[in-house]
DRENDREN-420086 format. One line per field, with one value per residue (C-alpha): residue number from 0; residue in three letters; x negated, y negated, z negated. Coordinates in nm, 3 decimals, always signed. Example, Ala and Ser with C-alpha at 12.3 -4.5 7.8 and 13.67 -1.06 7.14 Angstrom:
nupa	0 | 1
tordren	ALA | SER
east	-1.230 | -1.367
north	+0.450 | +0.106
up	-0.780 | -0.714
# end
This chain:
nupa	0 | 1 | 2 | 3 | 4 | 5 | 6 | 7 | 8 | 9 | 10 | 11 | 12 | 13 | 14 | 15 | 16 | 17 | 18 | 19 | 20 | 21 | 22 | 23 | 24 | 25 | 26 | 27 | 28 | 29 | 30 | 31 | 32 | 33 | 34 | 35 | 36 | 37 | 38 | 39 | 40 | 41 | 42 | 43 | 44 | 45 | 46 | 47 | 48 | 49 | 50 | 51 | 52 | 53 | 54 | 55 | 56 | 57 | 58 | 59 | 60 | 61 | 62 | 63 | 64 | 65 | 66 | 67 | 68 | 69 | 70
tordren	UNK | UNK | UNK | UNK | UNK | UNK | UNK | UNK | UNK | UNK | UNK | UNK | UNK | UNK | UNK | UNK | UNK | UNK | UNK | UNK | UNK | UNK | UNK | UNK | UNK | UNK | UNK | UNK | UNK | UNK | UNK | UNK | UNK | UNK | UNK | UNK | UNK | UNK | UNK | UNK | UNK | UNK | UNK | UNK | UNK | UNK | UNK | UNK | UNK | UNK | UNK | UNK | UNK | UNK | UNK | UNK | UNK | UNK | UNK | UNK | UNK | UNK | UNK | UNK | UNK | UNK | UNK | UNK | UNK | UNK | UNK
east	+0.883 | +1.171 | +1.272 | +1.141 | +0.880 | +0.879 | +0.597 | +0.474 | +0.438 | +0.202 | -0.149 | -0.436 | -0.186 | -0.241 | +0.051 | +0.199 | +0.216 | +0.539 | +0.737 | +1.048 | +1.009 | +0.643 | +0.354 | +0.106 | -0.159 | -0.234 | -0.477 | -0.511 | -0.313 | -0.599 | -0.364 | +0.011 | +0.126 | +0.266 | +0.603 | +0.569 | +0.616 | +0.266 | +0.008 | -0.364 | -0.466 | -0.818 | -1.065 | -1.170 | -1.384 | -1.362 | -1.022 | -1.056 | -0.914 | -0.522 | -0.232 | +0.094 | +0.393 | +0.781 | +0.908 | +0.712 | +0.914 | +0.664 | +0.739 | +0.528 | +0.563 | +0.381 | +0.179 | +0.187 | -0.149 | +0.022 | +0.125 | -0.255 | -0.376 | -0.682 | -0.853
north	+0.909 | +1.212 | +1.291 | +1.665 | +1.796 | +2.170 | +2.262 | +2.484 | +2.196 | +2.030 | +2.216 | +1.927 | +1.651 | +1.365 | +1.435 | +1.284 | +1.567 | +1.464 | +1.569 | +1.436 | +1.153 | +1.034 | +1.085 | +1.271 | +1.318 | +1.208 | +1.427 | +1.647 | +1.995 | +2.232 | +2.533 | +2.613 | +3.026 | +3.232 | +3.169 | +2.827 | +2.783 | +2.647 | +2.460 | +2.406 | +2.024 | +2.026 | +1.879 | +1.524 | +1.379 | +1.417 | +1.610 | +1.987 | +2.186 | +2.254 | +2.463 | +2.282 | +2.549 | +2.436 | +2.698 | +2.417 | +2.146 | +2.004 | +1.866 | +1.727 | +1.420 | +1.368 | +0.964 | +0.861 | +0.666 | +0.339 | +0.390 | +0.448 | +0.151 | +0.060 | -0.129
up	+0.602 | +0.641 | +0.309 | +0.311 | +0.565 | +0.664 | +0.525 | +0.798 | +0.954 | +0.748 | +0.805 | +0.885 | +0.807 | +0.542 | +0.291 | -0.040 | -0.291 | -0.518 | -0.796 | -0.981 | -0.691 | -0.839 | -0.615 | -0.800 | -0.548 | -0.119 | +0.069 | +0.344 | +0.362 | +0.385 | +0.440 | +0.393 | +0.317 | +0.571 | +0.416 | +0.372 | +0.007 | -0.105 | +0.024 | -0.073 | -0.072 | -0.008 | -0.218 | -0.185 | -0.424 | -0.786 | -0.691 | -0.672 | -0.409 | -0.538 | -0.481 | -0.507 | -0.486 | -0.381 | -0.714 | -0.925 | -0.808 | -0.545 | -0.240 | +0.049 | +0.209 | +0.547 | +0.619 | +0.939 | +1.061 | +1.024 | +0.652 | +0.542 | +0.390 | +0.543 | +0.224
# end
């Protein structure tokens, strides 16, 4: 993984939502703002739909396929 994805970049991708270098959340960018500062992660079970915003301290990590554990 690059260290920090352009987050235009990310709509329809499976991303790592992190902060302070934890991972707080993986999903699927739903859709990222014109000026490419926050992104919605869409919901997936009991997670809602959420905005994560780069002024918050966020930052978005894209998986490739073959890092998706398959268990």
């Amino acid at each position: 993984m690059g260290d920090h994805a352009d987050w235009k970049d990310l709509a329809d991708r499976q991303v790592q939502i992190q902060k302070k270098g934890r991972t707080i959340r993986t999903g699927y960018v739903k859709d990222v703002t014109v000026t490419a500062d926050a992104l919605w992660l869409e919901a997936y079970g009991t997670e809602p739909r959420t905005l994560y915003e780069k002024a918050q301290g966020y930052t978005a990590l894209p998986i490739r396929p073959s890092e998706v554990s398959t268990s």
